[in-house]
C-alpha positions in Angstrom: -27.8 -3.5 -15.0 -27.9 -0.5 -17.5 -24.2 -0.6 -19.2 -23.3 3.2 -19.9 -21.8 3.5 -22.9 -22.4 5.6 -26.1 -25.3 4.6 -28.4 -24.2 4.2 -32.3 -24.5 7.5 -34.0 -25.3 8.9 -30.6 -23.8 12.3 -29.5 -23.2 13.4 -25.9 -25.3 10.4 -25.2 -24.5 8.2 -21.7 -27.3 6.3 -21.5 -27.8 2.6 -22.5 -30.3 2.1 -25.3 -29.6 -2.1 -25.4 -30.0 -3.2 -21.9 -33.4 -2.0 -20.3 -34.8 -5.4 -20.9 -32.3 -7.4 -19.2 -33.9 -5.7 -16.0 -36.0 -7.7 -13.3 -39.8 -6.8 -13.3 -40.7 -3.2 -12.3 -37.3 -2.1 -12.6 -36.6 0.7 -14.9 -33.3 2.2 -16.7 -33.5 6.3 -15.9 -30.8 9.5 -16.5 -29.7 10.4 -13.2 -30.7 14.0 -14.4 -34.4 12.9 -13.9 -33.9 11.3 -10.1 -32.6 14.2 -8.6 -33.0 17.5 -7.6 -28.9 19.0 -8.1 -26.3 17.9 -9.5 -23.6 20.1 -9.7 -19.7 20.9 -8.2 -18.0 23.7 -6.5 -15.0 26.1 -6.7 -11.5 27.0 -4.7 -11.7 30.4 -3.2 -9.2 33.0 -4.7 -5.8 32.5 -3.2 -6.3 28.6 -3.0 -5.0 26.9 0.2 -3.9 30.0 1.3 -7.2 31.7 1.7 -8.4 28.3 3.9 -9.0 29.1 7.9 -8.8 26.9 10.5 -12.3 26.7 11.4 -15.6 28.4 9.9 -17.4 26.6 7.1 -16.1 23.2 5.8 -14.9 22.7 2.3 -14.9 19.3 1.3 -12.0 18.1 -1.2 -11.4 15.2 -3.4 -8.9 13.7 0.1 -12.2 14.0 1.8 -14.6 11.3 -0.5 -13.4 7.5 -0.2 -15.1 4.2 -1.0 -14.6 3.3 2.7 -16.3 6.5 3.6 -15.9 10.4 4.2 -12.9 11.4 5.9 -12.4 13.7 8.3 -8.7 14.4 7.8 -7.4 17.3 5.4 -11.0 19.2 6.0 -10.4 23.1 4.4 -12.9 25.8 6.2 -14.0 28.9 4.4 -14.8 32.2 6.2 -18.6 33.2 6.1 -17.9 35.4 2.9 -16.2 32.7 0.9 -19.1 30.1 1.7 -21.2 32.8 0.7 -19.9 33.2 -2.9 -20.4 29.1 -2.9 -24.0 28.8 -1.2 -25.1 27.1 -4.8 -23.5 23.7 -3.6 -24.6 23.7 0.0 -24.3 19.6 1.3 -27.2 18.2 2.8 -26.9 15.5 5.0 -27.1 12.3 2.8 -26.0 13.8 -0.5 -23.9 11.9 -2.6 -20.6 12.9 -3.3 -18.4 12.1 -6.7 -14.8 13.1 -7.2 -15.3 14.1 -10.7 -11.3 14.9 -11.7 -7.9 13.8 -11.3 -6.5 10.8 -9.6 -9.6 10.0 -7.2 -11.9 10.1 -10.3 -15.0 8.2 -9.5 -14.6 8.0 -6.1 -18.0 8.7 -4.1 -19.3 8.4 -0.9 -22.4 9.5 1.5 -22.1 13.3 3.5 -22.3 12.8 7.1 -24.9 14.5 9.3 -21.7 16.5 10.4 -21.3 17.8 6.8 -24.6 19.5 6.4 -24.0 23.0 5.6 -20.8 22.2 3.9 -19.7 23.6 0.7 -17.5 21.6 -2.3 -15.0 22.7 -4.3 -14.8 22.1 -7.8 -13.2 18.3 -7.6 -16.3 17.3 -5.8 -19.9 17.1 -7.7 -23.0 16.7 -4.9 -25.8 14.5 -6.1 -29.0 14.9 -4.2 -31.7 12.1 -5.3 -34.8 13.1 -5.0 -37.7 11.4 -3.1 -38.0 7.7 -4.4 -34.8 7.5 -4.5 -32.4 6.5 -1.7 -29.4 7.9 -1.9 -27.0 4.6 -0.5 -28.7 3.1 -3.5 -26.8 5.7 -5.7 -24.0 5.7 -3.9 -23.6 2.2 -4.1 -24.5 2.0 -8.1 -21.7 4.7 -8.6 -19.3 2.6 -6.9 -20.2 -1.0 -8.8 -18.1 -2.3 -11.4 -19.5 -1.1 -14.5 -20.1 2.5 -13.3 -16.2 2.7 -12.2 -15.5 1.1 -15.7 -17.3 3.7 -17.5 -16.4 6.3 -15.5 -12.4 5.4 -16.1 -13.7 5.6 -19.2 -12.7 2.0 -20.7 -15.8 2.3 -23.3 -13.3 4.7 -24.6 -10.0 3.1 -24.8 -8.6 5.8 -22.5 -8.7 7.6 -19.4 -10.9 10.1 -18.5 -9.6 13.6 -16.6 -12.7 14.8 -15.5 -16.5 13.9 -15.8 -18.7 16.8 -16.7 -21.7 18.0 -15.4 -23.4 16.8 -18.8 -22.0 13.5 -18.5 -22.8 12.9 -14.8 -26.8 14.2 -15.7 -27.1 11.4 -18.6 -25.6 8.4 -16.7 -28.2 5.7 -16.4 -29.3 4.3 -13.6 -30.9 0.8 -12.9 -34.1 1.7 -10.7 -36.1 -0.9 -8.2 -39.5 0.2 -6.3 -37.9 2.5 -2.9 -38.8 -0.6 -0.8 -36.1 -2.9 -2.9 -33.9 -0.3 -3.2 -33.7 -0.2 0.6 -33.4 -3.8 1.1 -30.7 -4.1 -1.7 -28.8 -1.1 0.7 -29.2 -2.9 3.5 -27.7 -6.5 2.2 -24.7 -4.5 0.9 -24.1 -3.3 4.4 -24.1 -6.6 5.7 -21.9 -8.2 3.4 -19.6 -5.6 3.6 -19.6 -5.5 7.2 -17.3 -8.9 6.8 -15.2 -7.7 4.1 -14.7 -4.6 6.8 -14.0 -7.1 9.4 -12.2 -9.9 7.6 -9.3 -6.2 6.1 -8.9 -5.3 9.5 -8.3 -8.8 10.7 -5.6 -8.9 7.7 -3.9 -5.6 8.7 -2.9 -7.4 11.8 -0.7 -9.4 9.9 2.0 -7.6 9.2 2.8 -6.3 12.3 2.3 -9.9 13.3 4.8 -11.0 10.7 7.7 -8.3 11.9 7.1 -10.1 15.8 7.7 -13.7 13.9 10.6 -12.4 12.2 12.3 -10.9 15.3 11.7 -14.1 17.6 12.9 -16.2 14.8 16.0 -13.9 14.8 16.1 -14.4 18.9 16.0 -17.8 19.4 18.5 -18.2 16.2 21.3 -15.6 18.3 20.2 -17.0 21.5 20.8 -20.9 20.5 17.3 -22.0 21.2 16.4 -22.3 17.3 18.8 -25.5 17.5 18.6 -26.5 21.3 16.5 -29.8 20.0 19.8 -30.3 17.2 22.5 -29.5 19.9 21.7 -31.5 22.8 23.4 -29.8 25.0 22.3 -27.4 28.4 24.2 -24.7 30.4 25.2 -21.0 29.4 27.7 -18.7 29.4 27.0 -15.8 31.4 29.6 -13.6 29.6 29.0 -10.8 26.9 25.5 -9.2 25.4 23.0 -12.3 26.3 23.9 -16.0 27.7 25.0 -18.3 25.5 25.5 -21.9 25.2 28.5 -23.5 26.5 29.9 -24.6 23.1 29.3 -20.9 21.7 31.4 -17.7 22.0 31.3 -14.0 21.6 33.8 -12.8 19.0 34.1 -9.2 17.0 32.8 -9.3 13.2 36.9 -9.1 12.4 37.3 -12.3 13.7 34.6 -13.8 11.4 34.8 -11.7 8.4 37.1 -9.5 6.1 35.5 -6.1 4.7 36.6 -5.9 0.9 38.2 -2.1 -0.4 38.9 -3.1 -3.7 37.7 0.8 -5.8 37.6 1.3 -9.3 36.8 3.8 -11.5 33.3 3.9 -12.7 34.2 4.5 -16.2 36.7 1.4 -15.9 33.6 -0.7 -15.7 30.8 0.3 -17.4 29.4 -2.6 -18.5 28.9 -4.4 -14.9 26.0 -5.4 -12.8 25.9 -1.9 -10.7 24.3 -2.4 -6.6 23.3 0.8 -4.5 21.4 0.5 -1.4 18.0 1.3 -2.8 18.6 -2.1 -4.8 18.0 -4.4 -2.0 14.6 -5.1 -0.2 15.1 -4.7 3.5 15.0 -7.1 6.2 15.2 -10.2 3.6 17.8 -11.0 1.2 16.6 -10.4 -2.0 17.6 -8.0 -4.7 15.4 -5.7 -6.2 16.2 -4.9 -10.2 19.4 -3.3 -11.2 21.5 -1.8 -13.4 24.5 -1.7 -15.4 26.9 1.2 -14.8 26.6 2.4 -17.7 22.6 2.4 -17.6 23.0 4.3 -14.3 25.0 6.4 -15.5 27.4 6.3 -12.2 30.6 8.2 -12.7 32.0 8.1 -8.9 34.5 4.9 -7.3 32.5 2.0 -6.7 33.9 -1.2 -4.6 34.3 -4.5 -6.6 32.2 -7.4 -5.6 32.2 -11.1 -6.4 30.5 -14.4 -6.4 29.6 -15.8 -3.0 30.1 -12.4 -1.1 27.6 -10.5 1.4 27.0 -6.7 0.6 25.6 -4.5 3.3 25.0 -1.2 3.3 26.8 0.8 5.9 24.5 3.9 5.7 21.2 4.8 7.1 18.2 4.7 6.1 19.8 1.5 4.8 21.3 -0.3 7.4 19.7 -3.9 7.9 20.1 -3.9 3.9 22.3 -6.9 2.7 22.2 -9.7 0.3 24.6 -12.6 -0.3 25.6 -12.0 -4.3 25.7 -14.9 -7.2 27.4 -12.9 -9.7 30.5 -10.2 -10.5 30.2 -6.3 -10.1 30.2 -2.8 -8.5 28.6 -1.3 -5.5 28.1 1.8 -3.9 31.0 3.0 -2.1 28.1 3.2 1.1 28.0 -0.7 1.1 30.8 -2.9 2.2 31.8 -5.8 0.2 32.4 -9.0 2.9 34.2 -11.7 2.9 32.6 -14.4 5.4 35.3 -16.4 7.5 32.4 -18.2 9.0 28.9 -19.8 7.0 28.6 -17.1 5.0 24.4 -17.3 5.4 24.4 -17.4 9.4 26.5 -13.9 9.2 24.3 -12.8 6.8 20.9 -13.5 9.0 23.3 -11.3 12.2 23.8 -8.5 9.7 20.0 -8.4 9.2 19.3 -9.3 12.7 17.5 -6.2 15.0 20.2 -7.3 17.3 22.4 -6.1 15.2 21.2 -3.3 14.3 20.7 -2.4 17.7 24.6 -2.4 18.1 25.3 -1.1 15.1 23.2 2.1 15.4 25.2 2.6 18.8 28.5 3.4 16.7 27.3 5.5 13.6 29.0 8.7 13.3 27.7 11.7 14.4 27.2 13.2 10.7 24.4 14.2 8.4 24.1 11.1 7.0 24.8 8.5 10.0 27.1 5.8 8.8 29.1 2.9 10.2 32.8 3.3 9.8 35.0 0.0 8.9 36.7 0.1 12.7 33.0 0.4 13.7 31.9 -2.7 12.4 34.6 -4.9 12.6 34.3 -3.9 17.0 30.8 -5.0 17.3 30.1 -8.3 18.4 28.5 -11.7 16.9 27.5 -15.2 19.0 29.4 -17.5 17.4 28.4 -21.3 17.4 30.4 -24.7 16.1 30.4 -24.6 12.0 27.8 -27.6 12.0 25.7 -25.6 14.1 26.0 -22.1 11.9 24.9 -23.9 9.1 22.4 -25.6 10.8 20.8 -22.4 12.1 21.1 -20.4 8.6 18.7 -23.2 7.1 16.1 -22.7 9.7 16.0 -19.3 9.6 15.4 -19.5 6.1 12.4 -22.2 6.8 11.1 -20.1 9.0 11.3 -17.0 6.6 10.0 -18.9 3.7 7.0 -19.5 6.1 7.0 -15.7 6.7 6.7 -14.9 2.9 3.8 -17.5 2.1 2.0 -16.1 4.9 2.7 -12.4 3.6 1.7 -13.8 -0.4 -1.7 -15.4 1.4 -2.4 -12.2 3.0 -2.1 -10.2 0.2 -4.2 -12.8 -2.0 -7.0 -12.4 0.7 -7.1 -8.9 0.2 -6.9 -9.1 -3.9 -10.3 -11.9 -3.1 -12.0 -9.7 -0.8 -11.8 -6.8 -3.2 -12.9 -8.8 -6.6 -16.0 -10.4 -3.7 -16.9 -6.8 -3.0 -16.8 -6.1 -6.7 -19.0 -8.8 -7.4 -21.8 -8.5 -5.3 -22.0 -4.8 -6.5 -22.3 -6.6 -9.6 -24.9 -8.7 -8.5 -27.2 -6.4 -6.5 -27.8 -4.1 -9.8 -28.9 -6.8 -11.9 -31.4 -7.3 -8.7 -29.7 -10.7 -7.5 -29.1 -9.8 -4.6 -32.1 -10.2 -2.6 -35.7 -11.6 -3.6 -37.8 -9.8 -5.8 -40.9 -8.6 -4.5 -43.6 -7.8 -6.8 
């Protein structure tokens, strides 16, 4: 393909003087500037956002051009005056449009038959090919690998806030007769047809991992993650749910003591310092911390140590707890405990929905809902024989181990379907793709 990057001794020059011969037979290296007839961006009426209505012409913004596809969403409308003052970047149906600032840089799509008429602002550049020259074809090269490298501007060393109109007319473009250019289009719509398909088979999965998760936390609160370990049948109708014969419904305070030790911040600046924003939600696992004195806390903070559970006792963080391997402070919000019971089999009920369920029921009615101490130590846990706690904490955390491979494979898939999407971009503008036809 034509590689875009500045000739030696060149100035203001985007095209590639080393690569035209690299090209299959008949296909030729041109400046965009000389296949089509505009190039060229908008403006933001006077007054900005504020001077948008909600209907009359459309404006179409940066939000509004994706890889995937325009997007309706976030659409601006101009009254006939303001689209007046822009008539010089009209849309036509099939233009191709290039976010040409900001954080969306290089983005581009296709304008939909329902854009024509449109107007851009001055985020947006519209590129209108002229005859010979199919537009998906452009589209496409824009979005390949080399184009988005150049336009990040990696032949630089750094990163590009805006590509100018001078810059966009001298990019060179990799050319093939109309009839290859078409079939090239039409192979990339097929192959990423699947890639569409095969991401909106993976965005099932996490909602399909959350279902796993809670009816691994059912049958562990229930007794049917160990009914093949017990052995044993009947229930007891009594409290929340039926339970086993050999279980029994008890308050937290019966399995667990809630730690108050305070200290002075400034006592303590050099320990390991926990908030509730530290810990991932819905797993135990701590996310990085810091020292006191690197937070720079100055309130009381509760004293924690090896082996105990800490769970915060506020929302938006309740269902946030982790079981702690080393010596420090927490957030006054979080509750250092001391288990009475397998300390992991409370842990999974703390994190449980179940739990949460009952714990939500006896927040206070403040700004900032929180569970009290009294609270907590009233609501209620299924308790099963020591053997069997133990027994149930290690399957949960098979089956959650399961849960996380299965979350790591997903997101690998996705990482695989990009770089596959990347590289048959690649491949169709060195003319790979599909069969030359002389």
């Amino acid at each position: 393909d034509c590689v875009n990057r500045r000739g030696a001794g060149a100035r203001n020059d985007y095209e590639s003087p080393t690569m035209k011969d690299q090209l299959p037979e008949r296909w030729k290296c041109a400046a965009l500037r000389s296949l089509t007839s505009k190039i060229g961006s908008g403006a933001t009426p006077r007054g900005g956002e504020r001077a948008y209505k909600r209907t009359g012409v459309p404006l179409i913004r940066s939000m509004n051009v994706h890889f995937a596809g325009f997007r309706f969403d976030g659409l601006a409308f101009l009254d006939e005056e303001q689209a007046a003052a822009l008539k010089g970047v009209t849309v036509q149906t099939g233009d191709v449009l290039l976010n040409i600032t900001g954080a969306s840089i290089g983005r581009v799509t296709q304008a939909p038959a329902e854009m024509s008429g449109a107007r851009v602002n001055q985020h947006v550049c519209i590129i209108r090919p002229v005859k010979g020259v199919e537009p998906s074809f452009v589209a496409r090269y824009l979005a390949s690998p080399s184009m988005q490298a150049f336009i990040a501007g990696e032949n630089y060393g750094v990163t590009r806030q805006a590509l100018t109109k001078e810059m966009i007319d001298n990019i060179s473009l990799p050319i093939p007769p109309l009839g290859e250019q078409r079939r090239i289009v039409a192979k990339l719509d097929k192959l990423f047809a699947h890639s569409k398909n095969s991401r909106g088979e993976l965005a099932r999965i996490p909602s399909l991992i959350e279902r796993y998760k809670q009816s691994i936390y059912a049958a562990a609160f229930r007794g049917q993650l160990t009914a093949d370990w017990r052995g044993t049948s009947g229930s007891d109708p009594g409290g929340p749910w039926p339970l086993p014969t050999t279980w029994t419904w008890l308050r937290i305070a019966d399995v667990a003591e809630i730690a108050s030790d305070l200290v002075q911040a400034s006592e303590v600046p050099d320990l390991p310092h926990i908030a509730p924003n530290h810990i991932e939600s819905g797993i135990p696992r701590l996310l990085p911390y810091k020292t006191v004195k690197e937070d720079g806390v100055t309130s009381p903070k509760h004293r924690f140590f090896p082996g105990q559970i800490i769970y915060s006792k506020i929302r938006p963080y309740l269902r946030k707890a982790v079981i702690v391997d080393f010596a420090g402070v927490c957030s006054a919000d979080m509750y250092p405990i001391n288990a009475r019971c397998d300390s992991h089999f409370l842990l999974w009920w703390l994190l449980s929905p179940d739990f949460n369920h009952l714990a939500m029921a006896h927040q206070g009615r403040t700004v900032l809902p929180k569970i009290n101490k009294k609270a907590l130590y009233s609501i209620a846990i299924p308790v099963p024989p020591r053997e069997e706690q133990v027994e149930i904490s290690r399957r949960v955390g098979i089956g959650f181990k399961r849960i996380d491979a299965m979350g790591a494979e997903m997101l690998r898939a996705t990482e695989l379907l990009d770089r596959l999407d990347q590289t048959t971009l690649g491949k169709a503008f060195r003319g790979e793709l599909v069969p030359q036809d002389p």
